[in-house]
DOLOMAR-84795 format. One record per residue (C-alpha): residue number from 1; residue in three letters; x, y, z. Coordinates in pm, 1 decimal. Example, Ala and Ser with C-alpha at 12.3 -4.5 7.8 and 13.67 -1.06 7.14 Angstrom:
BEGIN
+-------+------+----------+----------+----------+
| mimar | tilo |        u |        v |        w |
+-------+------+----------+----------+----------+
|     1 |  ALA |   1230.0 |   -450.0 |    780.0 |
|     2 |  SER |   1367.0 |   -106.0 |    714.0 |
+-------+------+----------+----------+----------+
This chain:
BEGIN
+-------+------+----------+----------+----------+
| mimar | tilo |        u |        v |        w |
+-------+------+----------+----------+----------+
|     1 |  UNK |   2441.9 |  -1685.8 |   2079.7 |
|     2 |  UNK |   2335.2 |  -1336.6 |   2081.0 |
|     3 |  UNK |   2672.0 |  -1154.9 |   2264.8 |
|     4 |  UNK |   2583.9 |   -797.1 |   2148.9 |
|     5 |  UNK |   2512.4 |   -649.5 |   2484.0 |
|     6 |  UNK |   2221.8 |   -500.7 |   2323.8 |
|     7 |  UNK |   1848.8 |   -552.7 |   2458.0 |
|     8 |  UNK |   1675.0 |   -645.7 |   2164.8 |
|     9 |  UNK |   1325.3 |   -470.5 |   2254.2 |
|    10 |  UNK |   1437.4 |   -126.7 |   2368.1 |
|    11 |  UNK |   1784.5 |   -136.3 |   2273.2 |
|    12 |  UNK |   1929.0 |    -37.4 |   2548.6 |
|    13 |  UNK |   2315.1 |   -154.5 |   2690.8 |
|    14 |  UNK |   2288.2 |   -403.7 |   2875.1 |
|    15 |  UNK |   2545.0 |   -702.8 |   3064.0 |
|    16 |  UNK |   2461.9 |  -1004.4 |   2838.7 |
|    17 |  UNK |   2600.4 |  -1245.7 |   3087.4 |
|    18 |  UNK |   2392.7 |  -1150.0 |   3321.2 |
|    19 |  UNK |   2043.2 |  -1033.2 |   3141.5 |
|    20 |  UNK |   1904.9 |  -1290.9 |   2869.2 |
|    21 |  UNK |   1561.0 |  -1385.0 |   2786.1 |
|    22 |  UNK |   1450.1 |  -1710.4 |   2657.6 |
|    23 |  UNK |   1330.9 |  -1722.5 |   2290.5 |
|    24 |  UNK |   1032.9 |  -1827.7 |   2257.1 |
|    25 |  UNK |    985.9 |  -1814.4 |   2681.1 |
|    26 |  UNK |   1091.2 |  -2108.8 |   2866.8 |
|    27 |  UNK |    766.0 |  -2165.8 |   3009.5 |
|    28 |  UNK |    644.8 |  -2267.0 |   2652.4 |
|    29 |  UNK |    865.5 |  -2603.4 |   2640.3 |
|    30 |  UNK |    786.9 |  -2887.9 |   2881.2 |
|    31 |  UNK |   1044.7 |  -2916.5 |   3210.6 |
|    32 |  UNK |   1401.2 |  -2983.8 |   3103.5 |
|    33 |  UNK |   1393.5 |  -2874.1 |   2793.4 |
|    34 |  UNK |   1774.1 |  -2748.4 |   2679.3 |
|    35 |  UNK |   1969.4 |  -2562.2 |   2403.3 |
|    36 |  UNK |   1687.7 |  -2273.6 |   2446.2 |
|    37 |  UNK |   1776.6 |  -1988.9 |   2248.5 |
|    38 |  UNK |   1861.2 |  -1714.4 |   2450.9 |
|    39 |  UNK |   1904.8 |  -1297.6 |   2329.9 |
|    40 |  UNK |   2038.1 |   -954.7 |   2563.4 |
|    41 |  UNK |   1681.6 |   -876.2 |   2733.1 |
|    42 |  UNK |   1737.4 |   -581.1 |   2984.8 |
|    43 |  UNK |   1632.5 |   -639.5 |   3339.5 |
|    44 |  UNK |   1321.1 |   -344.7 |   3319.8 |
|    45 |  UNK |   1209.8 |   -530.2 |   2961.5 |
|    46 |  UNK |   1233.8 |   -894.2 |   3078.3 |
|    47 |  UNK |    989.1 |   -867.4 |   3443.1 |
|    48 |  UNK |    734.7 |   -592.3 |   3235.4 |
|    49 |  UNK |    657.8 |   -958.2 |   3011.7 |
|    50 |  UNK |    641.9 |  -1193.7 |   3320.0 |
|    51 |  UNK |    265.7 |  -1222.7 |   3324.6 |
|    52 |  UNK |    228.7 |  -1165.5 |   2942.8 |
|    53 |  UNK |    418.3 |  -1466.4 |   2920.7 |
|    54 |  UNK |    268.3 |  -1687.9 |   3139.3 |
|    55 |  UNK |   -107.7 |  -1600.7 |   2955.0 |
|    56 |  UNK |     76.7 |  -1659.5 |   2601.4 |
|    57 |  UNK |    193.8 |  -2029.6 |   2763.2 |
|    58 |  UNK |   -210.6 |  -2086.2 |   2858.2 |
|    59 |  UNK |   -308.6 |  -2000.6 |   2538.6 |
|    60 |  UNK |    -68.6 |  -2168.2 |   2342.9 |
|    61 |  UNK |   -123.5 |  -2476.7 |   2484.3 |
|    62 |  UNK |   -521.1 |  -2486.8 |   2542.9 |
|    63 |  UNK |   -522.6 |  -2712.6 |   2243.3 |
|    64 |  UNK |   -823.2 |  -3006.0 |   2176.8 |
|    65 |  UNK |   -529.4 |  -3215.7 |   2042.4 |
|    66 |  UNK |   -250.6 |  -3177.6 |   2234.9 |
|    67 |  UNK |     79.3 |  -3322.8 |   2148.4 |
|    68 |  UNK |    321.7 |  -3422.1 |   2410.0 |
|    69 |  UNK |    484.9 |  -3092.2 |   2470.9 |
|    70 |  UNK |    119.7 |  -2947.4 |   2522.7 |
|    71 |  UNK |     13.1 |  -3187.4 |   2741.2 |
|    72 |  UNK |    303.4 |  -3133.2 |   2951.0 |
|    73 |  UNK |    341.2 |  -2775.8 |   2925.5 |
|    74 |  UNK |    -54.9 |  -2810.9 |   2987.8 |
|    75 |  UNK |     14.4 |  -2948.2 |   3358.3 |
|    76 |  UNK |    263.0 |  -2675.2 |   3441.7 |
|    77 |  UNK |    -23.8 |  -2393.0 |   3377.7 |
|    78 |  UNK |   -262.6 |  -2616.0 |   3606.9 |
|    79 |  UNK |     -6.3 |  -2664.2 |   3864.7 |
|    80 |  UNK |    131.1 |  -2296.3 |   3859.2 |
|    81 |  UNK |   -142.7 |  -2078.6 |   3690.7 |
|    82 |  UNK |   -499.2 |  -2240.8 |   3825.8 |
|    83 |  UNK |   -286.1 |  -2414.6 |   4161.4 |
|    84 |  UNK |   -162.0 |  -2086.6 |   4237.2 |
|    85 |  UNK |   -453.4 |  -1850.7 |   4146.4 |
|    86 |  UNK |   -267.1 |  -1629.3 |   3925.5 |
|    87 |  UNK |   -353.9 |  -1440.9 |   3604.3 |
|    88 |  UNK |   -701.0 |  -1464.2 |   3786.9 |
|    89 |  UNK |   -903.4 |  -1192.6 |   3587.3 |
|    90 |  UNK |   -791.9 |  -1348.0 |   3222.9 |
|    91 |  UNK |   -859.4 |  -1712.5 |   3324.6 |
|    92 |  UNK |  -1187.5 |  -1580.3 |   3394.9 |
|    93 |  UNK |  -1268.3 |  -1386.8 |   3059.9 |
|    94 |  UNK |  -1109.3 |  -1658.7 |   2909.5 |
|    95 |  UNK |  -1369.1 |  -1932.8 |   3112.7 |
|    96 |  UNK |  -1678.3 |  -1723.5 |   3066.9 |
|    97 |  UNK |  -1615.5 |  -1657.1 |   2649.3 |
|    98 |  UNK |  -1606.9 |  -2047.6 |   2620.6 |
|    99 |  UNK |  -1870.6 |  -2175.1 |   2341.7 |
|   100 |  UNK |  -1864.3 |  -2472.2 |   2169.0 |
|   101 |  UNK |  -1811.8 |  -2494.7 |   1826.8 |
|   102 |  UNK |  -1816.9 |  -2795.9 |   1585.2 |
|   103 |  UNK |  -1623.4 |  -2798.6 |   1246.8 |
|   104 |  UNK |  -1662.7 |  -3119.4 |   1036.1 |
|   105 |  UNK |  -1832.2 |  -3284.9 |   1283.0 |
|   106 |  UNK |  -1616.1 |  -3256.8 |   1546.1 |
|   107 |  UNK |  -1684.8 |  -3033.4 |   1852.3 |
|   108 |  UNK |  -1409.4 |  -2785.4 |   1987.0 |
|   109 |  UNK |  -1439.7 |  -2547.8 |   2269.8 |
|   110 |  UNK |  -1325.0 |  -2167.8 |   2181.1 |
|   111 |  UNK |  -1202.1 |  -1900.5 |   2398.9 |
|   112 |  UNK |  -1177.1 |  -1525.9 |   2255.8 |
|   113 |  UNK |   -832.6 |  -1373.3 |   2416.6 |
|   114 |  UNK |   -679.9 |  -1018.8 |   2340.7 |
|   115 |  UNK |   -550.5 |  -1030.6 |   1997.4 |
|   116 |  UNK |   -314.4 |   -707.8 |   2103.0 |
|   117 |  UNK |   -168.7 |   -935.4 |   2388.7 |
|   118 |  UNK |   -130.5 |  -1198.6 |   2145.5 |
|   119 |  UNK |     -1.0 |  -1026.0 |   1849.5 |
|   120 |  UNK |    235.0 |   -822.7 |   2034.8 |
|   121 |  UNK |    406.3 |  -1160.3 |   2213.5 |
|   122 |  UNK |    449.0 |  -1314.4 |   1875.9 |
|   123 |  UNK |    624.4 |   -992.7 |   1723.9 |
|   124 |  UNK |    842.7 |  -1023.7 |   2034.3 |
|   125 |  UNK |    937.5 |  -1342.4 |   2001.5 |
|   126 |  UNK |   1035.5 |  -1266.5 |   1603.6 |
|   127 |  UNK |   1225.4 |   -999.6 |   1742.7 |
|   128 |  UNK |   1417.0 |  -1210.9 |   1947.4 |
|   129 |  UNK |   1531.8 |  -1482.4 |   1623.6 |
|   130 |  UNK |   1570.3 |  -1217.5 |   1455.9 |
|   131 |  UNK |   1837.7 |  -1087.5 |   1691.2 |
|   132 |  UNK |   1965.7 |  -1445.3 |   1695.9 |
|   133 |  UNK |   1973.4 |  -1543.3 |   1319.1 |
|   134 |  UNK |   1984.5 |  -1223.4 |   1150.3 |
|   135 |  UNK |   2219.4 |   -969.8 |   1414.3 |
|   136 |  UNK |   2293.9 |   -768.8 |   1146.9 |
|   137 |  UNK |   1925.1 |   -664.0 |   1078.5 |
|   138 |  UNK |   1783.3 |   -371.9 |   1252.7 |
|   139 |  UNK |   1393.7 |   -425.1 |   1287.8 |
|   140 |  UNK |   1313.7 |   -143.9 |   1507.1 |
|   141 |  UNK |   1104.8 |     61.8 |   1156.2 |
|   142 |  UNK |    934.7 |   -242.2 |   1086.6 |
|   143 |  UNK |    600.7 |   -348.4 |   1014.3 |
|   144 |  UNK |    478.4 |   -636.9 |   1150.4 |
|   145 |  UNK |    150.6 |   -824.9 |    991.9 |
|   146 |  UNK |     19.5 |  -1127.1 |   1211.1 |
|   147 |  UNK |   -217.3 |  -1393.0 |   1114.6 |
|   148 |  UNK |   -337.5 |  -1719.3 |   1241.6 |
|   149 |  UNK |   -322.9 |  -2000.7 |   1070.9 |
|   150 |  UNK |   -611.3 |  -2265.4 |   1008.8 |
|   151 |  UNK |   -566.3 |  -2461.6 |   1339.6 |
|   152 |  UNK |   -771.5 |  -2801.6 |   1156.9 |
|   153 |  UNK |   -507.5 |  -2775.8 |    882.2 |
|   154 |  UNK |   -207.8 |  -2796.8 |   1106.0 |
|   155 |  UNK |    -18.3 |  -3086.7 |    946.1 |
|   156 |  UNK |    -49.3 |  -3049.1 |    624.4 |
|   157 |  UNK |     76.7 |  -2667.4 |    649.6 |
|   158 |  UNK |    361.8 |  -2805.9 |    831.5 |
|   159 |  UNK |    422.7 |  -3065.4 |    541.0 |
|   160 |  UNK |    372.0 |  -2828.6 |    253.4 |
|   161 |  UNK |    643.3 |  -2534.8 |    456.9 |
|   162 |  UNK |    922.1 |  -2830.8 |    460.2 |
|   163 |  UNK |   1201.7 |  -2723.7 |    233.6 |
|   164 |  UNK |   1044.8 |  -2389.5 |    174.6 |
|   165 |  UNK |   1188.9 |  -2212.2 |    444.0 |
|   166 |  UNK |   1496.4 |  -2235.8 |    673.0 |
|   167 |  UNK |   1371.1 |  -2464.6 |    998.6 |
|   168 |  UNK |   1457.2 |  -2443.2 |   1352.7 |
|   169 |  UNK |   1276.1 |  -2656.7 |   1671.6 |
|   170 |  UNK |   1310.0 |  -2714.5 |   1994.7 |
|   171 |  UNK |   1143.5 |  -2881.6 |   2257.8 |
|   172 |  UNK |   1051.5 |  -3220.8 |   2048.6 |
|   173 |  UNK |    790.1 |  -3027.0 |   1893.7 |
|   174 |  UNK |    666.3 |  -2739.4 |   2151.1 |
|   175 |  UNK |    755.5 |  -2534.3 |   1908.5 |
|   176 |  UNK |    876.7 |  -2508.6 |   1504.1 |
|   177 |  UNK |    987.1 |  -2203.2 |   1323.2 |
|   178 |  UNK |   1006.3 |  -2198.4 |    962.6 |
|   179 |  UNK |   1158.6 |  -1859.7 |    840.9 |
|   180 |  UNK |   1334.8 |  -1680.8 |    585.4 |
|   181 |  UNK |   1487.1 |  -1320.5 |    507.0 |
|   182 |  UNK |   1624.6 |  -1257.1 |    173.9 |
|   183 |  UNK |   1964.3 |  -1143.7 |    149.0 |
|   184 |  UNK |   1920.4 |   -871.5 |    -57.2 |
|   185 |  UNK |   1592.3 |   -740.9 |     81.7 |
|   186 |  UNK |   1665.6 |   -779.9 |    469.1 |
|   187 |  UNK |   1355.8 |   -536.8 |    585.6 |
|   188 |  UNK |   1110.7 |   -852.7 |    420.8 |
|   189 |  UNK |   1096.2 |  -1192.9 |    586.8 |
|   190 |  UNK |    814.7 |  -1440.1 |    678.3 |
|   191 |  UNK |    819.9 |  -1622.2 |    955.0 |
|   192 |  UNK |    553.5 |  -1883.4 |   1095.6 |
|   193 |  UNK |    573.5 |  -2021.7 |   1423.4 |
|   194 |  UNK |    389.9 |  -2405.9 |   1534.5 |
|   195 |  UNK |    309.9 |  -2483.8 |   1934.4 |
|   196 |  UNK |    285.7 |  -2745.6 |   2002.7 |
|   197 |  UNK |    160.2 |  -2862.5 |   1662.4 |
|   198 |  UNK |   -142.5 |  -2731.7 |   1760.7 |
|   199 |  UNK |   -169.8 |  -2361.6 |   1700.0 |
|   200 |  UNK |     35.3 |  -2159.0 |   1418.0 |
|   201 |  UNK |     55.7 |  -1773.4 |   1319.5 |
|   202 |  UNK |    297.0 |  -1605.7 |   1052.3 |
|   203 |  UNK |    479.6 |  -1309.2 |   1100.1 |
|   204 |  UNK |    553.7 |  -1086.2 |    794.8 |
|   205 |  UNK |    752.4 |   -800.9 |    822.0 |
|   206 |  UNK |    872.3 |   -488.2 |    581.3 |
|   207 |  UNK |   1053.6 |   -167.0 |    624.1 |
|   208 |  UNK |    772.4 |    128.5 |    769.6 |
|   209 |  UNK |    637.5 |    330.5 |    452.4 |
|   210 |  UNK |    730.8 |    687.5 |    502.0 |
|   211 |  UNK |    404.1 |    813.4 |    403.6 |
|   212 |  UNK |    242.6 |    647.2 |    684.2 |
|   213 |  UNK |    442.8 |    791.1 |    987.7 |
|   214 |  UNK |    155.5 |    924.8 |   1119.5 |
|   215 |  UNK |     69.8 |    546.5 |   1185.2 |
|   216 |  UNK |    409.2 |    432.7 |   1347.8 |
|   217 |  UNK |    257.6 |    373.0 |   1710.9 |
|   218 |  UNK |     56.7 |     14.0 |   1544.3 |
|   219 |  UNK |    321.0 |   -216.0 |   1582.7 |
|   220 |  UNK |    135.8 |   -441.4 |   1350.1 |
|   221 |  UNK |   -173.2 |   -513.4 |   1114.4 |
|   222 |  UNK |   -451.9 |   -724.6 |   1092.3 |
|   223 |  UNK |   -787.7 |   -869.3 |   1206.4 |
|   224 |  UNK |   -894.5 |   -823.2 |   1540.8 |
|   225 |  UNK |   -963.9 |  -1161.2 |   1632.9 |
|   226 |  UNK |   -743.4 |  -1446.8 |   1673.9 |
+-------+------+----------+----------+----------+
């Protein structure tokens, strides 16, 4: 449990029995999910992600093959994001980018979202196991490189990332972590996340290259599409 009193995204002081954030969000897991990982999130930090988190829930679990965490986790965004009309301007640029698209025979229905958005929640949430399995490390002059992985090749990534990596999971499945910093290079890790065994993305991180201050502002690298 992180007990540093330290918000890990602005670093900042800040009463850890009061302000915590859930790791990845709680909305991500299906109702009554426990044992969430929880870091020191600062009050200002933890509302600016409210929405950001409910759209990363929507997307994560707008799956054609959904599990039963994403099926349940699916209902809560009906219930509170379509019931209650919010996040009304990305549900719609998220309705009217949907095309069909068939892969082996088999027809999916795609959606084009903000890869910032995206990208930047996913660095967050490494952030925050960082913080939680690694306190010692201090991440904030890293670079962060996101990519997502083949979503019709799900399984057999999982399979082949068993005994590779350290593992964590919660949630029966809404959502596995397999990760790994070495000991004596702490600025490098990988770490790939699974929702809902339906959509995965690795992190990879390494110390910012002085000669490319000038670029310090990206907080990551990559395609543009995700």
């Amino acid at each position: 449990m992180d007990t540093s009193g330290i918000c890990y995204l602005c670093w900042k002081p800040c009463d850890p029995s009061r302000f915590r954030e859930h790791i990845p969000p709680k909305g991500c897991f299906p109702s009554g999910t426990q044992d969430l990982i929880t870091v020191c999130c600062c009050e200002p930090c933890n509302n600016s992600n409210s929405n950001n988190d409910e759209l990363f829930r929507m997307f994560t679990s707008l799956i054609p093959n959904k599990s039963d965490s994403g099926r349940a986790v699916w209902e809560r965004v009906k219930e509170r994001t379509f019931g209650r009309g919010r996040l009304k301007k990305d549900v719609m640029e998220m309705a009217s980018s949907l095309r069909e698209k068939v892969i082996n025979g088999v027809s999916f229905g795609q959606v084009q979202v903000s890869s910032h958005d995206l990208k930047v929640q996913l660095i967050r949430i490494t952030k925050g196991f960082i913080r939680n399995f690694y306190p010692s490390v201090d991440y904030r002059g890293f670079e962060w490189h996101t990519m997502k992985l083949d979503q019709l090749k799900i399984d057999q990534t999982i399979i082949q990332l068993y005994g590779q990596l350290n593992y964590h999971e919660r949630g029966s499945g809404a959502h596995r972590l397999f990760y790994g910093i070495p000991d004596d290079a702490p600025s490098s890790g990988l770490w790939v996340h699974f929702f809902h065994d339906g959509q995965g993305y690795s992190i990879r991180h390494r110390q910012r290259v002085r000669a490319n201050r000038k670029h310090s502002s990206v907080p990551f690298s990559g395609s543009d599409r995700m």
